[in-house]
N, C-alpha and C positions, 0 to 999 in steps of 0.2 A: 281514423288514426287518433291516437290520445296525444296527450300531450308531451310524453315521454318521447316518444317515439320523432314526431316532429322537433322537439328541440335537437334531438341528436342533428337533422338537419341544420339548423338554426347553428348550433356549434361550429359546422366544417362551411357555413358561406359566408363569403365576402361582407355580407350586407345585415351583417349584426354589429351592435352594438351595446354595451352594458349600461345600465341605469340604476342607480345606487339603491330604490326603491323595488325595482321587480327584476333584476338580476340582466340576465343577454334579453335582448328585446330588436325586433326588426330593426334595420333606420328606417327603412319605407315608412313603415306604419308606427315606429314608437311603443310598440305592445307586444305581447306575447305571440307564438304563433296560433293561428286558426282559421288555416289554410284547408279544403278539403282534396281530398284525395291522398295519395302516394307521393307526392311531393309539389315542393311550391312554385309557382310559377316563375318568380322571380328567383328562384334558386342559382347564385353561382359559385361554384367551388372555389375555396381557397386552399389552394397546393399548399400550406405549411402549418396545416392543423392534422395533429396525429388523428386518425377516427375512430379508433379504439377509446382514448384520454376524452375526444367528443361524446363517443357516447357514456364512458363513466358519468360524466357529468352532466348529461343532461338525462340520465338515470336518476340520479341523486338530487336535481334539477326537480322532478316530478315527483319524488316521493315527498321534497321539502314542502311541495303546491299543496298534495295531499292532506300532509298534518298541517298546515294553516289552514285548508278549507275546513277540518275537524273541529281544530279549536275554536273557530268563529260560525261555526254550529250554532243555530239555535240549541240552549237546551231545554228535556221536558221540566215541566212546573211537576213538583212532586204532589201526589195525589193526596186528597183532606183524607179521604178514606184512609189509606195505606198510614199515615201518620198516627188516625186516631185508632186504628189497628193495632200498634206496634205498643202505644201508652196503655191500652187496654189490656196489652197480653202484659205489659210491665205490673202494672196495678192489680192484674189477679194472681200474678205471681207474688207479687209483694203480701196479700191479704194472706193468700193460701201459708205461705211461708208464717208471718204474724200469727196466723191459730195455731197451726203447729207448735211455735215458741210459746204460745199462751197453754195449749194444752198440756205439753209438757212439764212445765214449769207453776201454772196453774194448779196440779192433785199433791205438787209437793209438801 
């Protein structure tokens, strides 16, 4: 089960609680859920949470985990190759372009 899908839990039981750093988080455990199976053991419903508005948000919940695990992605080191590539194709474009202007300009 991912992470979406259990917070939906985590929204309609009793035994969550918000932490200004990682959002609704067990009380049990102080963390995120990562419980396995279909639901958690210590699961208890709390009658006055809508679970439709629960699961909005812990939809929204798991996409926001996403893009932070994205941003804090390693990223790759750009390749010496690919660099000295890209100056290479500049510099022969530039020469080529210079005889051109020399040529022309040159029989005048």
């Amino acid at each position: 089960m991912d992470l979406a899908n259990r917070m939906i839990q985590c929204q309609q039981c009793l035994k969550r609680e918000f932490n200004p750093r990682n959002g609704v988080v067990c009380s049990l455990t102080h963390a995120k859920p990562a419980f396995e199976g279909k639901e958690c053991p210590d699961f208890e419903e709390d009658p006055k949470v809508d679970k439709e508005r629960a699961r909005q948000i812990a939809i929204a919940t798991g996409r926001a985990e996403h893009e932070k695990a994205l941003k804090n992605a390693p990223r790759q080191p750009v390749s010496t190759k690919a660099v000295l590539s890209i100056i290479g194709t500049i510099l022969l474009v530039a020469i080529i372009i210079g005889i051109r202007i020399a040529i022309r300009y040159g029989n005048s």
